[in-house]
Backbone as CSV, one residue per row, in Angstrom:
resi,resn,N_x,N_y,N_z,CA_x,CA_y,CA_z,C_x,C_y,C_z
1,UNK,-75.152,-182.213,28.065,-75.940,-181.905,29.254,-75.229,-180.801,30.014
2,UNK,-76.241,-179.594,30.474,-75.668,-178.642,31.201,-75.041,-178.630,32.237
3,UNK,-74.512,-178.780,33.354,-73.682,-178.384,34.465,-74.670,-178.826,35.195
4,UNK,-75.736,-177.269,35.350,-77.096,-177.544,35.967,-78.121,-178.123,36.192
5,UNK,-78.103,-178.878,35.268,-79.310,-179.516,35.242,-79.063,-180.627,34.509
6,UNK,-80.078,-181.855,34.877,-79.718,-183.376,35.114,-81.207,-183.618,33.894
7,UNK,-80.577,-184.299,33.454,-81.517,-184.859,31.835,-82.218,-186.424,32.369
8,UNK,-83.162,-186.891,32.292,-84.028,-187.821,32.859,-83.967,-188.917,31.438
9,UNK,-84.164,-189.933,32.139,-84.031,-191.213,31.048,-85.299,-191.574,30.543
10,UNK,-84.979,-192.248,29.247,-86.669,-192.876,28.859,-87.382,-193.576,29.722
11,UNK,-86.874,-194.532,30.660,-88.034,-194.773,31.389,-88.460,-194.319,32.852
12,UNK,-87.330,-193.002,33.229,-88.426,-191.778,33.981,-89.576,-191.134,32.958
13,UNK,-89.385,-190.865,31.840,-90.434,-190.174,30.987,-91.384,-191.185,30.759
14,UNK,-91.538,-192.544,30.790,-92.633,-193.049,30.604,-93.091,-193.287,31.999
15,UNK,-92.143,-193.538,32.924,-93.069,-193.572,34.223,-93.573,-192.234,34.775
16,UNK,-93.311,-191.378,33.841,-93.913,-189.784,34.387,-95.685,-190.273,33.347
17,UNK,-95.713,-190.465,32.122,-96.442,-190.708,31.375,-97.331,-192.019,31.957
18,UNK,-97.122,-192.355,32.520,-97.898,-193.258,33.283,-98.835,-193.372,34.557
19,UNK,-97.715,-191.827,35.509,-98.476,-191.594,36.732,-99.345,-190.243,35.893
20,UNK,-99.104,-189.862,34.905,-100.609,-189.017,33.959,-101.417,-189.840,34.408
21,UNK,-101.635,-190.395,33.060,-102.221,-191.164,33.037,-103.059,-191.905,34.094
22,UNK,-102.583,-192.609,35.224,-103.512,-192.831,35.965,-104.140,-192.287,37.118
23,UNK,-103.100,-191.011,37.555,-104.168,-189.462,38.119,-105.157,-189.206,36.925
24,UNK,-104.915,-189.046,35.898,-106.323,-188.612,35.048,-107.321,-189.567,34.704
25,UNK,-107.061,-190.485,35.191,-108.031,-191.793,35.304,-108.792,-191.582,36.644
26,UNK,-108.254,-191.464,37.688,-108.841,-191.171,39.003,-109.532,-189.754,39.128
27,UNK,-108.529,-188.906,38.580,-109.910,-187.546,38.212,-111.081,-187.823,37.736
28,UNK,-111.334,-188.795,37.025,-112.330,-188.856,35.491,-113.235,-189.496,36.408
29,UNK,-112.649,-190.234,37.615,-113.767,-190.963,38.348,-114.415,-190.101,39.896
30,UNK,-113.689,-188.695,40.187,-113.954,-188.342,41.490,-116.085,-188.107,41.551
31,UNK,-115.996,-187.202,40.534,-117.525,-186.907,40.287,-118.603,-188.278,40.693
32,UNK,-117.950,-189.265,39.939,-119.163,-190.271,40.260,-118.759,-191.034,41.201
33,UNK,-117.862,-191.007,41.963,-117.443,-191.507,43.212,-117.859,-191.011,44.623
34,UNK,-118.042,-189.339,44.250,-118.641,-188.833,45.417,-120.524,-188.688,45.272
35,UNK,-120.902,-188.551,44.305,-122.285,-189.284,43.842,-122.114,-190.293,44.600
36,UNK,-121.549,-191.539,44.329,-121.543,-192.713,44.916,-121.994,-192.685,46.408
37,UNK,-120.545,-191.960,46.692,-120.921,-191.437,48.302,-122.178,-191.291,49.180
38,UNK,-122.595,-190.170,48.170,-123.737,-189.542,48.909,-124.916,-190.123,48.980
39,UNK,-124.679,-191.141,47.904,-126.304,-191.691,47.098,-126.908,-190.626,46.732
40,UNK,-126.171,-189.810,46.005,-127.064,-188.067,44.919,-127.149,-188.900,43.502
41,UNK,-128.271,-189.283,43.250,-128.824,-189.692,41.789,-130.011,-189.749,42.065
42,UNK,-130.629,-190.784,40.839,-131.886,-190.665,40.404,-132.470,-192.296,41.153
43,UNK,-133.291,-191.680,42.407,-134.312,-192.930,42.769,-134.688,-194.298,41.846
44,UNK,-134.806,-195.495,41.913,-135.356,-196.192,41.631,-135.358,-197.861,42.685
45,UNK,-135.857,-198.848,41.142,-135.584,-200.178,41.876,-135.224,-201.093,41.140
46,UNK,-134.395,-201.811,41.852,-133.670,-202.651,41.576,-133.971,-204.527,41.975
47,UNK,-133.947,-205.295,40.850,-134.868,-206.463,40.605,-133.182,-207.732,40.298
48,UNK,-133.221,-207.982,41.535,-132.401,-209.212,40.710,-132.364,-210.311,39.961
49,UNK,-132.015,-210.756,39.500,-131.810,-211.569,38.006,-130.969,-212.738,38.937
50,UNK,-129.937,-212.298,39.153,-128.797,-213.709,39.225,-127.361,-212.668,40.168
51,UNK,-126.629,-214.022,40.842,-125.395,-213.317,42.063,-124.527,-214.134,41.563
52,UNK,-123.143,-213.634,41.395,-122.058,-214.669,41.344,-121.327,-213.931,42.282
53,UNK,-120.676,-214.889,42.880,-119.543,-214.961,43.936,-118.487,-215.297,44.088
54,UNK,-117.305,-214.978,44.379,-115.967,-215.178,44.759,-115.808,-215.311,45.806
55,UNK,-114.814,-216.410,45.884,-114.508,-216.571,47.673,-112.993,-216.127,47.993
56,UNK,-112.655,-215.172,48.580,-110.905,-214.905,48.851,-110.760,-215.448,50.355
57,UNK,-109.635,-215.426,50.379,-108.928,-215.704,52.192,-110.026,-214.714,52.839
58,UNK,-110.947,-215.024,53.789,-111.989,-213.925,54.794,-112.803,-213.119,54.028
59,UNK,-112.659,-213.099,52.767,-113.814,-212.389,52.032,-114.907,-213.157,50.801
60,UNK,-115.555,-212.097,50.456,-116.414,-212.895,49.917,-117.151,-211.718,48.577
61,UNK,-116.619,-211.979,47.304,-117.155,-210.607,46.856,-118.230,-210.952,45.907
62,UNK,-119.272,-210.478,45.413,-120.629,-210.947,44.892,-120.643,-209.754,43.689
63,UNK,-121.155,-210.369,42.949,-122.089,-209.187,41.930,-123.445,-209.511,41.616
64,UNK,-124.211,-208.843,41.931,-125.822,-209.136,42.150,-125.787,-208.440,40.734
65,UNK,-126.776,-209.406,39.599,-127.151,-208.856,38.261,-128.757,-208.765,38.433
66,UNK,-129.082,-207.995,37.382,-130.234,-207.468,37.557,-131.044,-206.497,36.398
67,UNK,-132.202,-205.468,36.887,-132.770,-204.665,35.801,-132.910,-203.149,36.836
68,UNK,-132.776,-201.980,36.421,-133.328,-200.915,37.623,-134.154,-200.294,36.675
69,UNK,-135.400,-199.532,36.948,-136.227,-198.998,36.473,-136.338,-198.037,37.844
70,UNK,-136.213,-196.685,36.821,-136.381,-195.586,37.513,-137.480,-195.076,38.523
71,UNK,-137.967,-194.071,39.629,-138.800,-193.919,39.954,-139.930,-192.920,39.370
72,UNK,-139.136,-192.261,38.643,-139.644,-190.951,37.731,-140.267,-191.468,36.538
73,UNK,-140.321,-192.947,36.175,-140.808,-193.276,34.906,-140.206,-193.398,33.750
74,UNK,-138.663,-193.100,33.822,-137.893,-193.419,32.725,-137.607,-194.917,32.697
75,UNK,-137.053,-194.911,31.005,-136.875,-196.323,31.115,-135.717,-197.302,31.591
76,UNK,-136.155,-198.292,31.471,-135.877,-199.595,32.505,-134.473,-199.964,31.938
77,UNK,-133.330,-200.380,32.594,-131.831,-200.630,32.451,-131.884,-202.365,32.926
78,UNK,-131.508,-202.883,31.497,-131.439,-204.215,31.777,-129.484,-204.344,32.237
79,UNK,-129.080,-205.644,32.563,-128.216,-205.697,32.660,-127.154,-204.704,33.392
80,UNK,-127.215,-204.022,34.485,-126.725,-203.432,35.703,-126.736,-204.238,36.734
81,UNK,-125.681,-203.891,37.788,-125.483,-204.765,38.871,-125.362,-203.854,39.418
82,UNK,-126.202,-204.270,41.294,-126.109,-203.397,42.704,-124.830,-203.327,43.501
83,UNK,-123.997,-202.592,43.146,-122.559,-202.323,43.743,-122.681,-202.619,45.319
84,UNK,-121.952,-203.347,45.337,-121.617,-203.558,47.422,-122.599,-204.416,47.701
85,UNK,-123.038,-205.439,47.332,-124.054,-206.568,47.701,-122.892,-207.639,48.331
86,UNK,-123.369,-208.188,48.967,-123.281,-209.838,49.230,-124.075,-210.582,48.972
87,UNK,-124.254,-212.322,48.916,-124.801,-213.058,48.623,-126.276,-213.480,49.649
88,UNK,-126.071,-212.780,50.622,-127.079,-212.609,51.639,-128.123,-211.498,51.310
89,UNK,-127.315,-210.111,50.879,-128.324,-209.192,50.753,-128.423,-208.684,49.223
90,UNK,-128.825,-209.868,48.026,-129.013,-209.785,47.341,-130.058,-209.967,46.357
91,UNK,-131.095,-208.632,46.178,-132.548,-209.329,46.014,-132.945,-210.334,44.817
92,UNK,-132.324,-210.985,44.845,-132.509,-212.184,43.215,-134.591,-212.156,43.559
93,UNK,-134.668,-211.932,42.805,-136.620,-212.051,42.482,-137.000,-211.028,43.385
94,UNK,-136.415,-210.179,43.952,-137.253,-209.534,45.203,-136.619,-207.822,44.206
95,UNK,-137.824,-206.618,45.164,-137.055,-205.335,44.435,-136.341,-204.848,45.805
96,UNK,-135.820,-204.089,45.098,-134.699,-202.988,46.173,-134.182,-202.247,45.843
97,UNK,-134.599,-200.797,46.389,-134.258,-199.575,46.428,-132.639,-199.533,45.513
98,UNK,-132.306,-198.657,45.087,-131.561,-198.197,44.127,-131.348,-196.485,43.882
99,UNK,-130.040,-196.300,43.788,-129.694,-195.073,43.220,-129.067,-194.955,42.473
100,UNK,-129.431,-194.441,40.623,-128.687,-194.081,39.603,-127.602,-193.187,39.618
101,UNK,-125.929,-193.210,39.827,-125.467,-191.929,39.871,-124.928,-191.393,38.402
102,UNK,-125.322,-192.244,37.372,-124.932,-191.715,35.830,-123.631,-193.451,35.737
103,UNK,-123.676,-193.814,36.094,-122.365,-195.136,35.855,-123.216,-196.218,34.747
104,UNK,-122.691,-196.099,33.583,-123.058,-196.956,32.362,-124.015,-198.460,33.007
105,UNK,-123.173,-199.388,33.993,-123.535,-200.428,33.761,-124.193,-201.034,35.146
106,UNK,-123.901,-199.740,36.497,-124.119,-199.830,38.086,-124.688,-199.280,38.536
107,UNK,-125.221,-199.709,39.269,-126.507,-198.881,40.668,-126.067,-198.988,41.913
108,UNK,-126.720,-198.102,42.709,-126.040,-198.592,44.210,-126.933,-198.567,45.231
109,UNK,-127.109,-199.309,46.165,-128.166,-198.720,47.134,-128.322,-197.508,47.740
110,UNK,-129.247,-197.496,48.564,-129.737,-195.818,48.659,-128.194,-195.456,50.133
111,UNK,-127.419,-196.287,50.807,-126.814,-196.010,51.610,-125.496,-195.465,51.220
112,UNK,-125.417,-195.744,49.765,-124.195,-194.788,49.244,-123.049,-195.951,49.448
113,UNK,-122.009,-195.450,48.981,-121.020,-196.415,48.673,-119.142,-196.233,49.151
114,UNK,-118.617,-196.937,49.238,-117.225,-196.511,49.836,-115.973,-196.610,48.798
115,UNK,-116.331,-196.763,47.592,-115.774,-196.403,46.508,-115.125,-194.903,46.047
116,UNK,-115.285,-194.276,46.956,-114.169,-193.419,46.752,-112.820,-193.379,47.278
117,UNK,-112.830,-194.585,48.277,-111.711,-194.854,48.966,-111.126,-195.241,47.480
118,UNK,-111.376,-195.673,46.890,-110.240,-196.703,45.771,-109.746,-195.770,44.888
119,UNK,-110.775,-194.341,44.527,-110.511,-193.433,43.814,-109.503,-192.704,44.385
120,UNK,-109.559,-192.229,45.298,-108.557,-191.180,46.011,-107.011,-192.158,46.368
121,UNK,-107.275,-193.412,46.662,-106.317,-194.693,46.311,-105.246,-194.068,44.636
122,UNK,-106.174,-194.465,43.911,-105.212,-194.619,42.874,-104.731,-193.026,42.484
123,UNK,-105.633,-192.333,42.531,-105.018,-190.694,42.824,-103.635,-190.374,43.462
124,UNK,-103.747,-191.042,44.659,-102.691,-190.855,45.674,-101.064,-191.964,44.764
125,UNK,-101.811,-193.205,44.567,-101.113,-193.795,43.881,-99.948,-193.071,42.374
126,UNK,-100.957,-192.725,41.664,-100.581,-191.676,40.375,-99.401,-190.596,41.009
127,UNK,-100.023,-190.189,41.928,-99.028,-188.923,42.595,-97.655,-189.310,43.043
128,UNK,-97.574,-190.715,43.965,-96.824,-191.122,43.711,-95.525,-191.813,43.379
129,UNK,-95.739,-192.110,42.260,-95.570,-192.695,40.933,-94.743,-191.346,40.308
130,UNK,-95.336,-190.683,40.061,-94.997,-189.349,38.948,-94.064,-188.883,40.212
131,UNK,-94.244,-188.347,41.504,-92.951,-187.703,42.504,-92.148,-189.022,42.157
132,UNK,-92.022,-190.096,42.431,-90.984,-190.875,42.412,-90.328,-190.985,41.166
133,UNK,-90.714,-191.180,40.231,-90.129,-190.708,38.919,-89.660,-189.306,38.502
134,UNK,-90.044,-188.408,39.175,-89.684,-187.479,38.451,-89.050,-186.803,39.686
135,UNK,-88.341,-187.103,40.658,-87.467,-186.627,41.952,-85.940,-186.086,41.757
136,UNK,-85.484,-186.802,40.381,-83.813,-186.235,39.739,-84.386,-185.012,39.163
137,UNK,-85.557,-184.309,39.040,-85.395,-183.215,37.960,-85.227,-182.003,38.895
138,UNK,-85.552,-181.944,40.180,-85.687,-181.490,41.302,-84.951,-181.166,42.298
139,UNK,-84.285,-182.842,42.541,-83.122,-182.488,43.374,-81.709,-181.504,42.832
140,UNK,-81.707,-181.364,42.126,-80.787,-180.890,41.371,-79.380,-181.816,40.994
141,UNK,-78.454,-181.134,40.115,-77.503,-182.399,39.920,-76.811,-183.034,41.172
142,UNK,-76.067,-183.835,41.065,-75.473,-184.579,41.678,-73.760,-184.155,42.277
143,UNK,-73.641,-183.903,42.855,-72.252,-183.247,43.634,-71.415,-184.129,42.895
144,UNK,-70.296,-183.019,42.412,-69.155,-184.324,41.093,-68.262,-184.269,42.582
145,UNK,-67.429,-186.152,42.876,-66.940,-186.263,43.651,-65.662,-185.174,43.659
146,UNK,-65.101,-185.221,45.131,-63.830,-184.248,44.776,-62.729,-185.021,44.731
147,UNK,-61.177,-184.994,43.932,-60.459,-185.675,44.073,-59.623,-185.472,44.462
């Protein structure tokens, strides 16, 4: 090892390989997170099926299952759930407004969603992760004591 410069251990290199990794996980999600946001997708409605619920300390988190069928006439998505429901405002047999933002298996209501907080979360998280791991390559070496 050079004088100058300070050589990093295997598990700074995997915790560098790790805060990749989950910044490029949170990239992969900004697009449909701010969709989310806005409620920018494709109109439809949304038909519930069935709610399951969790109960935590003061919270209460639900997944309303269901079918959305578009407003434009495309076809009908069985098995999707209305992101951000509770067990109160969950239309089991009733319809309700819906916005497609491209998400495989979720819809969201037309008021848009706060799911980008979690994205920019683990973003921030990834970042870091990777500065904290990777802070010896930077600081430069280490002052050799004097004797």
């Amino acid at each position: 090892m050079s004088a100058g410069r300070r050589q990093g251990s295997a598990f700074t290199v995997v915790l560098l390989l790790i805060a990749v990794l989950i910044v490029s996980m949170g990239i992969s999600n900004v697009e449909r997170s701010v969709r989310a946001a806005r409620a920018d997708g494709t109109p439809g409605t949304f038909t519930g099926t069935s709610v399951d619920c969790v109960q935590h300390p003061g919270h209460e988190s639900c997944t309303c299952h269901g079918t959305y069928r578009p407003d434009d006439g495309g076809p009908e998505r069985t098995d999707v759930y209305l992101y951000g429901r509770k067990s109160q405002t969950c239309p089991v047999g009733e319809d309700a407004a819906a916005i497609d933002v491209g998400s495989a298996n979720r819809v969201y209501g037309p008021e848009g969603s706060n799911e980008w907080i979690m994205t920019v979360g683990v973003i921030l998280f990834g970042l870091g992760l990777g500065g904290w791991a990777g802070r010896s390559w930077w600081r430069g070496p280490r002052a050799e004591p004097r004797g």
